[in-house]
N, C-alpha and C positions, 0 to 999 in steps of 0.2 A: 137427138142430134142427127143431123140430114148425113149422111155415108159419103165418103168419097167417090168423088167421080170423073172423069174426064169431059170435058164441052168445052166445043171450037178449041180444041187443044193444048188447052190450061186445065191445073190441077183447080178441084173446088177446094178452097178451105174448109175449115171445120166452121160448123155453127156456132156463132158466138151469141152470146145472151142479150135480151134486150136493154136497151137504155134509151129513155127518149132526152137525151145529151144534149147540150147546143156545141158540147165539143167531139159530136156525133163524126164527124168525118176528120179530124183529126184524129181519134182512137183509130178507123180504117184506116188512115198512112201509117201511122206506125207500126199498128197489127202486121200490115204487110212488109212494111221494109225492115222489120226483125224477122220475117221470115224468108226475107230471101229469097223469095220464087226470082228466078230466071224463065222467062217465055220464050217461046219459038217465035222463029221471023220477026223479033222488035226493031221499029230505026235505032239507028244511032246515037249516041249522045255523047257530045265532049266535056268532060269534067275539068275542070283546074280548081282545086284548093289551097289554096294558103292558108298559115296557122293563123295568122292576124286577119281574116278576112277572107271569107270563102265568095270565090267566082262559080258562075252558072249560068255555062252558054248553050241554049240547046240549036244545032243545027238542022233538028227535023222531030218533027214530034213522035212522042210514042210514050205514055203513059209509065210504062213498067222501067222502061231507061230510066223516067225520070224518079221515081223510087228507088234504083238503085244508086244513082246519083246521090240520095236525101239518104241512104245509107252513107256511103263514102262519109261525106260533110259530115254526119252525124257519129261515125268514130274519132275523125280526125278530130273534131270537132271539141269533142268529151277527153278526149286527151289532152289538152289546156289542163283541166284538171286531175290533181295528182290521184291515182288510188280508184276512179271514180268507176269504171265498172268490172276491177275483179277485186276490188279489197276489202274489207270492212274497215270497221274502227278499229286500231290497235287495243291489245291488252297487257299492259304492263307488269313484267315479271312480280314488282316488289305489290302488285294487288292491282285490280281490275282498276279502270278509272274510275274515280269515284264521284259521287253528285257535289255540288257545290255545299260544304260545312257555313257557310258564312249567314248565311238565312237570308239575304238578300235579292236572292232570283226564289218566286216562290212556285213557278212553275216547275214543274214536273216531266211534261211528255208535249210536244208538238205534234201535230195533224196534218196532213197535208192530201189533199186533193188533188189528182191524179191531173185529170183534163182542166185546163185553166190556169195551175199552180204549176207543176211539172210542166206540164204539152201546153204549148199559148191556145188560146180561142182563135177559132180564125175571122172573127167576124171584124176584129178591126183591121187586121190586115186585109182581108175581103173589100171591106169600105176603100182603101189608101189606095189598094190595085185598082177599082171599080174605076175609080175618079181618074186614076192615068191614063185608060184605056179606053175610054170614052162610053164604059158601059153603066146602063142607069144604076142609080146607086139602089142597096140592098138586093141587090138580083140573085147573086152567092146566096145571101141568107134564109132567103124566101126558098131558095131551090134546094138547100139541107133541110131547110124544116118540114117543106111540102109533102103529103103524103101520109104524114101521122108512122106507122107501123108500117107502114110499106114506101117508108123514103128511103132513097138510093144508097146513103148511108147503112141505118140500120140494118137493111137487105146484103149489101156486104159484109157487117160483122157478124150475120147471121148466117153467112156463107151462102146465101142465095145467088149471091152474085159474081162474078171473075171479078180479077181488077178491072179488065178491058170493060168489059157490060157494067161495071160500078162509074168509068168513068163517061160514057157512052152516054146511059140514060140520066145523071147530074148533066152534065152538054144539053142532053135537051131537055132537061127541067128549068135551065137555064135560059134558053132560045122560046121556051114557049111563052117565060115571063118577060125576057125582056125583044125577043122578035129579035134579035140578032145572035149571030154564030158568037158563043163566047170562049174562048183557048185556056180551058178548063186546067190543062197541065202546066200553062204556064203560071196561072194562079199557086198551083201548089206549088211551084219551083221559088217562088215570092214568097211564099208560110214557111217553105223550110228556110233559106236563106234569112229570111230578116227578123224571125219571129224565134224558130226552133233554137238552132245555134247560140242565139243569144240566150234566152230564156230556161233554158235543160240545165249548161252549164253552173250561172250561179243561184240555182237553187237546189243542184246538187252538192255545190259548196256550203250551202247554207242546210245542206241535213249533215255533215260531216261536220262542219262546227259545231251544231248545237249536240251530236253525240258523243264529241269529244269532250263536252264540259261534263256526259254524266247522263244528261235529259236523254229519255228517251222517244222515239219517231216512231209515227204509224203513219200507212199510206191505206187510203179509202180510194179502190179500183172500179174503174168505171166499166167492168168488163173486155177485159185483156184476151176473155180463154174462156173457152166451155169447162163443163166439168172435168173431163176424162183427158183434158191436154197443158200441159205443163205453160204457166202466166210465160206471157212475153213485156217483158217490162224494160224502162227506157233507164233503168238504174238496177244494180246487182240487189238481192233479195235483203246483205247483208247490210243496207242502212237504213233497213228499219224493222225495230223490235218485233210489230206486230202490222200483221196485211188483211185487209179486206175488202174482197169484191163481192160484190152487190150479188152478183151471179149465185153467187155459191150460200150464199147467206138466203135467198129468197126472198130478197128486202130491196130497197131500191131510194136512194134517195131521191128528198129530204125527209123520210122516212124516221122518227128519231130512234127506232131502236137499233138504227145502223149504228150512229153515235153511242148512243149506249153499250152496244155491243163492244165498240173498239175502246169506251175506256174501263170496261171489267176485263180485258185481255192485258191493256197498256196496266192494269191496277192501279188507278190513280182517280180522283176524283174529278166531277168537272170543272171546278174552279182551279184544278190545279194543272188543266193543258190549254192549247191551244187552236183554233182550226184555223186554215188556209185554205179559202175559194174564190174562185169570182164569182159565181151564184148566190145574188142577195136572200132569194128563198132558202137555200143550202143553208147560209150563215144565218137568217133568219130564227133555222129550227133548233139549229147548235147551239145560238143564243139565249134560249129558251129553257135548255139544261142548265146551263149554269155556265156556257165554257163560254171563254174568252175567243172572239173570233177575229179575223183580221182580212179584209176585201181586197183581192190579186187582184186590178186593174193595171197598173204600172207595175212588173214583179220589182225593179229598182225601188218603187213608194215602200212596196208593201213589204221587203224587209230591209226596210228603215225602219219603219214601224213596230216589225218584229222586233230589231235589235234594242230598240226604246223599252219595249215589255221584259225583254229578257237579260240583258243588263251586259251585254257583251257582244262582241263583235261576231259580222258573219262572213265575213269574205277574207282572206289570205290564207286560206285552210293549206298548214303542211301537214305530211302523215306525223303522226305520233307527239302533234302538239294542239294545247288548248291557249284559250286566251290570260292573258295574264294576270295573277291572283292582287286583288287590291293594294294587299300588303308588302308585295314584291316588284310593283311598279318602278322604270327605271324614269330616267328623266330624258325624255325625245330628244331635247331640242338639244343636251348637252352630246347626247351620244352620235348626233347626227353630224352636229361640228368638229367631233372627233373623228367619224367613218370618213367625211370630204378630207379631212388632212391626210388619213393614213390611203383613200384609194383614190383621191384626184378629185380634183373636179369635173372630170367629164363624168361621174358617176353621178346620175342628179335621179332623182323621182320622190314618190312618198317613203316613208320610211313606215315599217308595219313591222312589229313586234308582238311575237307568241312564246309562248312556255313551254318547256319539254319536260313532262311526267310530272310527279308531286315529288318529289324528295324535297327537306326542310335543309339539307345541310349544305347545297351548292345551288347554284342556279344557274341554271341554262337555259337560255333564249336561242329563238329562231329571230334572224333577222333578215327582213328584205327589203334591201336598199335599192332603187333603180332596176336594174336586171341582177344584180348582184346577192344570191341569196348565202347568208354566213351562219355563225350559229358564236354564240356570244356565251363565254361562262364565266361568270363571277363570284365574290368569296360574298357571303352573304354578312347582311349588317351586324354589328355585334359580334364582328368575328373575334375569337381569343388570340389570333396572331393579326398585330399589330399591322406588321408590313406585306401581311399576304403571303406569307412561304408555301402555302400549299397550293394556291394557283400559279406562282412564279414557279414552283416547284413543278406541277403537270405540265408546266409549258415548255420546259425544260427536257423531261422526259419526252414530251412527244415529239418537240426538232429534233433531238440524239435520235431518235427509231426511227422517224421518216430518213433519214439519212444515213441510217443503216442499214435500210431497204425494206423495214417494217410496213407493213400497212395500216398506215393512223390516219388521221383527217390533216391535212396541212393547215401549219398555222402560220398566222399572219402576223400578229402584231400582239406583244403584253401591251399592258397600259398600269403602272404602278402609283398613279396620283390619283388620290380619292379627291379630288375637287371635279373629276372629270362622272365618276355612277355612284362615289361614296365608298366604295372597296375597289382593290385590283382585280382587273378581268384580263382575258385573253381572247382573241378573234381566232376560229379559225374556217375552212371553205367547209360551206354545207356537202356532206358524202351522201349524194341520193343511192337510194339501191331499197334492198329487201330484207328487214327485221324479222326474224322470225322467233316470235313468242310461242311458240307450242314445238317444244322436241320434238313430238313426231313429225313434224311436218307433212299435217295432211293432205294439201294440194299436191304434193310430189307421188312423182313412182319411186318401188322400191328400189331401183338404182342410183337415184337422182338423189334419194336419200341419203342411202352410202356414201355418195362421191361427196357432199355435203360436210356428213359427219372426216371422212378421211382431209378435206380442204380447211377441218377448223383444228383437226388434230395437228397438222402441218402447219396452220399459223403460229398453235402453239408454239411448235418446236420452235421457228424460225423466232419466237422473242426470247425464248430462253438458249438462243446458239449468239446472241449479241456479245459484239466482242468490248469489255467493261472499258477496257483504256482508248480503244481505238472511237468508241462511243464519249468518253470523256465522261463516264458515270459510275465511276468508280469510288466517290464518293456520295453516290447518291443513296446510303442507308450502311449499315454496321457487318462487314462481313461475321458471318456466323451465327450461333444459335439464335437463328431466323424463329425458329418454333419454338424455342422454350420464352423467347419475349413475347412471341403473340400470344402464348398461353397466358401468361402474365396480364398482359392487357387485356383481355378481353374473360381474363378470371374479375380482373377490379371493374370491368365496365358493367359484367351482369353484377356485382356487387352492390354498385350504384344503382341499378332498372332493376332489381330484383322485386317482387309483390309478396310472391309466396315462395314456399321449397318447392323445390324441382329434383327429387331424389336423384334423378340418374344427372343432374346436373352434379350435386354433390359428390356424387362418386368418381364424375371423372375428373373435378376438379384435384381429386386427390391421385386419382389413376395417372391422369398424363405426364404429370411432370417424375413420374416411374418409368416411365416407357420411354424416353427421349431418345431419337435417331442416335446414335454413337458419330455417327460423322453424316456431315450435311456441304450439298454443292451450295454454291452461290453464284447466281444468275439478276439476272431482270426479270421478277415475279411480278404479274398484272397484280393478284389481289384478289379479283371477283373476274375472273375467267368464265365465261362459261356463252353458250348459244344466244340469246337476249342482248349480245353485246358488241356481236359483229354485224357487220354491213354486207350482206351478199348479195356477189351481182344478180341482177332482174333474168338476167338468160341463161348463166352457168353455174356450176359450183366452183366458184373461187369469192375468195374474201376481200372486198374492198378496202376495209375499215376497220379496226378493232378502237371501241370507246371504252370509256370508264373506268380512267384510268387512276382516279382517286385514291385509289390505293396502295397503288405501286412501290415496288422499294426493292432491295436486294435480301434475297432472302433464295428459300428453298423451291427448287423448280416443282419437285413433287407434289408440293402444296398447291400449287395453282391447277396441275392434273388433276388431284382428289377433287378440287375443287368443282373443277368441269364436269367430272363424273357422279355429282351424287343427284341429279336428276334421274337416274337412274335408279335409282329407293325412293324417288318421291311420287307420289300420288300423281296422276293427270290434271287435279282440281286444286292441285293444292297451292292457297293463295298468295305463299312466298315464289314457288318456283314450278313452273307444269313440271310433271316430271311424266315417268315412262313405266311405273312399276307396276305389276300385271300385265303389260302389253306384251304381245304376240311381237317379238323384235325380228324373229326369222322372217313373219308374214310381212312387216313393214320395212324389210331390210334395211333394218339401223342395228349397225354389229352392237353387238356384247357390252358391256363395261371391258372386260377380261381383253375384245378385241379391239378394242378402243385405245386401251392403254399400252396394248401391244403395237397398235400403230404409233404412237407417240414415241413410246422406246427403240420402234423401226427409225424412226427420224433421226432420232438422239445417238443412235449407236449405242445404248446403254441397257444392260439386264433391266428386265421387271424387280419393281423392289419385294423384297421380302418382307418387310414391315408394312406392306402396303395398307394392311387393315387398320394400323396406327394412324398415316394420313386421314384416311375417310372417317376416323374416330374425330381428328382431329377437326376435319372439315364441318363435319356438321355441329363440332361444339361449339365453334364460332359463330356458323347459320344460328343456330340456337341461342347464343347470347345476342346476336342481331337482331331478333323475332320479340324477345322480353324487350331489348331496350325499344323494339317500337313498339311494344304493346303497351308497355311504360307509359311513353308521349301521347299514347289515343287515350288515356283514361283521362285526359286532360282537355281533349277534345269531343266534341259528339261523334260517336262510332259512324264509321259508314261500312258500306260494303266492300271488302274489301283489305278492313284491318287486320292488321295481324293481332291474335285471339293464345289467350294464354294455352290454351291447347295446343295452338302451335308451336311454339317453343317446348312443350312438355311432347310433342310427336317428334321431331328432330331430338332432343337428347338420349331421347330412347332407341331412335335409329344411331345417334352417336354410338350407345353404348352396349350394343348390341356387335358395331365394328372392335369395340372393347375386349368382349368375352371370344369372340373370335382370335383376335390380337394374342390373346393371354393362353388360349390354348396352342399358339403357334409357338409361343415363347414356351411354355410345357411342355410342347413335344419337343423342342429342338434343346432340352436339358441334356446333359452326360449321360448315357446309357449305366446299367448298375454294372457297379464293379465290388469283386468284394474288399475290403479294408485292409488294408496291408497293416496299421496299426489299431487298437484299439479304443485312440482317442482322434476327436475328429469336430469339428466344430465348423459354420456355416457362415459366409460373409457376400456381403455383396458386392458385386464387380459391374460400373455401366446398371443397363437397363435390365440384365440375367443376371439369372443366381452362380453362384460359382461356391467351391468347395474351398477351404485351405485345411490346414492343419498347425495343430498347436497343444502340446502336452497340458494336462490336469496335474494343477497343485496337490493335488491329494488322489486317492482312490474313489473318496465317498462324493466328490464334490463333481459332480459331472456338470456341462456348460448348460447353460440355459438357450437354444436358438434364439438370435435377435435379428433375424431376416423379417424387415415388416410385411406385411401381406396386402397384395393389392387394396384388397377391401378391408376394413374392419369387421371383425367377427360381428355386431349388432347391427353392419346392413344387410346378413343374408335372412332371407322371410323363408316361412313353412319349411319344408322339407329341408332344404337345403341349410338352416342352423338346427334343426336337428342332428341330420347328418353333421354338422361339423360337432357339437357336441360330443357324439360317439364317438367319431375320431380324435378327439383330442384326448378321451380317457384313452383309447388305444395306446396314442402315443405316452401317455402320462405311465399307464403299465409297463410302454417297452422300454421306456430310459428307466422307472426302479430294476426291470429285470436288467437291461445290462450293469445298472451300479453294484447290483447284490452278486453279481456271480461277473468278478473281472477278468476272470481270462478263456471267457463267452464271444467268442467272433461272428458276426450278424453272416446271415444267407445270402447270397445273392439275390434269390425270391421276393427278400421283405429289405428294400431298403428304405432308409428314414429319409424323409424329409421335410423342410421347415414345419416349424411349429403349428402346426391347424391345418396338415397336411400329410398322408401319405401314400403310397403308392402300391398296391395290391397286386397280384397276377390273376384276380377273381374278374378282371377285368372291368375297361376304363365306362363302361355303360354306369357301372352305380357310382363315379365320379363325378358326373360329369356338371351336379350341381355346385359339388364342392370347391370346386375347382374353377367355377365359369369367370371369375376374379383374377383369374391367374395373368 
């Protein structure tokens, strides 16, 4: 690579590799206008853009203005589309998106070609300008190609050349073929304007749709970048699986082991991707592999074309929806007649319909009508409630919140007649902003994360401070034992999806309804609370939106806290929920669980609960019966990437009951300290969730009580050590009640006091307990 250097007073860029390209001087404009040089002493140049049409007037010439110009255009430009150069594909808390199950689309991965596909060619633009301007046709062409390995192009991406000297000698490679002075800049100001702008746009919509169904994208680089300097590309790295320039491979198309190269990277065969070029030889050698190839001359033909092969749509791309699943298709033309009655007629355009995430049990639509973009969700077919209660129901809840100062999405209009989609749905305004599926949130600073995590603890509070009557939702679910029904339910639902045993399912099936809150508040509980479900604003931390609200009811405020917080035990990768466990939380400044929950109780005005490990037992017993029933419905379907996997519900129970034996030693330590026995008879009852003492005299001398306090666990779930241990202790205690029956007027020690049956309590200390006991 040639060293940097200073001449005529521009920096040299680095050497870029070779390409004998026909979209050889296209790579140069854009090499340059993502890099951004600014020059010393350039003229002028007046920019005006509009979103719908970008102007470009230049008042004096100067080469370097007019790349920065073709910068402007080319943000503003790309901003039409949503996401397009810092987002990737979203990923879906309840599993990655997954590939299309239907066998229908049997492609696999699309290709795309850099110069031609992405950046237009400039040769037909070249032609269109030539002819306005009275210059002989082909003269442009002739004056990129001239020269082999030392045409003015390639010499620039090689950094042999300034801009200034790159546009200088094209000028007069220009004038020597065609004998006339040719205004070489205003050429490029016509490529970017009617070519660029156009053409970036929707085929960067068209990698974003096709990622969003699953398929994955590679882009073949026409040389962006030497080896030792980071690609300058006209799209973020993140919408496409796999990258290859020619540079760095030592390979060069139409080369086929460049192709082959990218589809052992993409893993996929070559009948089972696609390529995109306008280079008949390019597509030629592609063709030759096996892969399906498809010729950019028109990029509007050519993905038509695409969309013909792939079996779904490629332009309306919103974040975090795909196109719509055959079997969940709504009927246009009825819902169209329904949008003009409820928003007017002056609302008129196409109407274009997408899907948001895979869930089977609701269905939500993206819909964009004229300028008007909404989001449509419906009760799906086959629903078991008749007249729709649970959409009439969420629509319900969410006007009471917006109007209690909640941040929901505003809704617009129910619709309870099924002659209109076939079930009742509800309208409400599409809430753009910023999903974040990964807890840590790794594009932020550690500040911006806190303020983040502290702006969703505060949402929390602010639903569970709703005032019930003044919201008029007072009747919307059962005051009180909120938890001992969910346990209920969702004990008979893994009943139902159950495959195999899930020990520590069994045990907490038995444990929780022992541990039950003694008294519970009742609020407006979300349900499924948690990061994946709010709307943050694109600039600040504050919360636009909280969704998914499917769940909702009145119930216990803490459950929806635990709930928020068990990302925090759960893996980074793990395919129900990223979570945060092992992370360095100090490094990424995301408080504590501990600090977390303290903010929430700062909002509330209320102590941290003491039962707290009971919630987070509770929380993940539900995750856990959530994970079985969909692993349930996948054995029914072909697995994808993505499913939830019977180990998954078997790792969740066990972090359930893990908050369990924590729980059970809270409730151990916080027993009656030993006291000695004022009388000699004494027997063991239960009171609530804790043990309590009473007392009650012995019909006889010989006949001592039997404790009937049942024990968390039963004696045949504890394994190894720990039912030996309990074995030993149970003759212990089998010994101490004969020696008190044989010798009655024998009053126990302080030191050794009894308790329940298969239990007791030593001053040898609580270390060789601690198996016996982890039940407790």
């Amino acid at each position: 690579m040639r060293r940097r250097r200073r001449r005529g007073g521009c920096e040299r860029l680095p050497a870029a590799p070779r390409e004998t390209s026909s979209s050889g001087l296209c790579q140069a404009l854009v090499w340059f206008m993502l890099k951004k040089k600014k020059l010393k002493d350039s003229p002028a140049l007046e920019i005006r853009t509009l979103l719908h049409g970008t102007e470009l007037s230049v008042t004096d010439k100067g080469y370097p203005w007019v790349i920065k110009a073709a910068h402007s255009m080319y943000l503003r430009s790309v901003a039409r589309v949503p996401s397009l150069l810092c987002a990737g594909v979203w990923q879906h808390p309840q599993g990655l998106i997954q590939r299309r199950r239907s066998g229908w689309c049997r492609y696999k991965a699309v290709i795309f070609d850099a110069s031609g596909v992405l950046l237009p060619s400039p040769y037909k633009t070249a032609a269109d300008w030539e002819a306005r301007n009275c210059i002989p046709a082909s003269t442009v062409q002739q004056a990129i190609l001239s020269g082999g390995e030392n045409s003015p192009s390639l010499k620039y991406t090689r950094g042999e050349l300034t801009s200034v000297e790159f546009l200088q000698e094209l000028g007069q490679q220009c004038f020597e073929i065609a004998n006339v002075c040719v205004p070489v800049d205003s050429f490029l100001s016509d490529l970017i304007r009617n070519e660029m702008i156009k053409q970036l746009p929707i085929m960067a919509e068209a990698v974003q749709c096709i990622r969003a169904e699953g398929l994955k994208t590679a882009l073949l680089s026409n040389n962006f970048c030497p080896l030792n300097v980071e690609s300058f590309l006209p799209l973020d790295r993140k919408h496409f699986d796999v990258m290859v320039e020619s540079y760095r491979e030592g390979m060069r198309k139409p080369d086929p082991r460049i192709y082959e190269l990218c589809l052992e990277r993409l893993g996929v065969q070559p009948q089972e991707s696609i390529f995109l070029d306008n280079s008949s030889q390019k597509l030629k050698a592609a063709a030759q592999l096996g892969i399906k190839t498809v010729k950019v001359d028109d990029p509007e033909v050519a993905l038509k074309e695409l969309e013909a092969c792939l079996g779904f749509p490629l332009q309306g791309f919103v974040p975090y929806t795909r196109s719509v699943r055959p079997s969940m298709e709504i009927p246009k033309d009825h819902l169209q007649k329904y949008l003009e009655k409820v928003l007017g007629d002056h609302t008129t355009g196409p109407l274009m319909v997408r899907q948001f995430g895979h869930g089977q049990s609701s269905r939500t639509y993206s819909v964009k009508f004229g300028d008007r973009l909404l989001v449509l969700k419906k009760e799906p077919c086959g629903s078991l409630h008749p007249t729709g209660p649970a959409i009439a129901r969420e629509y319900r809840v969410l006007k009471a919140l917006s109007e209690a100062g909640v941040p929901v999405p505003t809704v617009l209009a129910l619709c309870q007649d099924r002659s209109t989609l076939g079930t009742p749905f509800y309208l409400m305004e599409h809430c753009a902003g910023r999903v974040c599926g990964d807890v840590s949130l790794p594009t932020l600073q550690p500040s911006q994360r806190r303020a983040m995590y502290a702006a969703m603890s505060q949402v929390l509070s602010k639903i569970h401070c709703v005032d019930l009557r003044a919201a008029e939702l007072e009747d919307l679910g059962e005051h009180g034992n909120y938890i001992q029904r969910e346990v209920e339910t969702w004990t008979k639902q893994y009943r139902a999806m159950e495959t195999h045993v899930i020990p520590a399912m069994e045990r907490l099936i038995e444990w929780l309804p022992l541990h039950f809150p003694e008294s519970q508040k009742t609020t407006v509980v979300h349900g499924d609370f948690r990061m994946d479900n709010l709307v943050f604003h694109p600039g600040r931390p504050e919360v636009l939106a909280v969704l998914g609200w499917k769940l909702s009811t009145l119930g216990d405020p803490i459950s929806d806290l635990a709930n928020n917080c068990m990302a925090y035990f759960l893996p980074p990768h793990f395919n129900a929920l990223r979570g945060l466990r092992k992370c360095d939380l100090g490094h990424l400044g995301v408080p504590s669980a501990e600090e977390y929950s303290q903010m929430y109780c700062g909002h509330m005005g209320a102590e941290h609960p003491e039962n707290w490990n009971f919630y987070m037992a509770f929380a993940f017993f539900r995750l856990a019966a959530m994970l079985q029933g969909l692993y349930r419905r996948s054995l029914a379907e072909r697995p994808a990437p993505g499913d939830s996997s019977p180990e998954d519900a078997e790792f969740v129970a066990d972090l359930a009951w893990e908050f369990a034996i924590k729980e059970g030693f809270r409730v151990f330590d916080s027993l009656p300290t030993t006291k000695p026995l004022a009388r000699r008879y004494s027997t063991w009852a239960r009171r609530g969730p804790f043990l309590s003492r009473s007392c009650a005299a012995w019909p006889r001398p010989g006949a001592a009580p039997v404790p009937k306090v049942p024990l968390v666990i039963p004696p045949t779930s504890l394994l190894g050590m720990a039912q030996g241990l309990y074995c030993k202790l149970e003759k212990i205690v089998a010994l101490q009640w004969g020696f008190l029956i044989s010798q009655p007027r024998w009053t126990p020690r302080p030191l050794l006091e009894l308790k329940p049956f298969g239990s007791i309590s030593l001053c040898s200390g609580r270390n060789q307990q601690t198996s016996a006991f982890q039940g407790v």
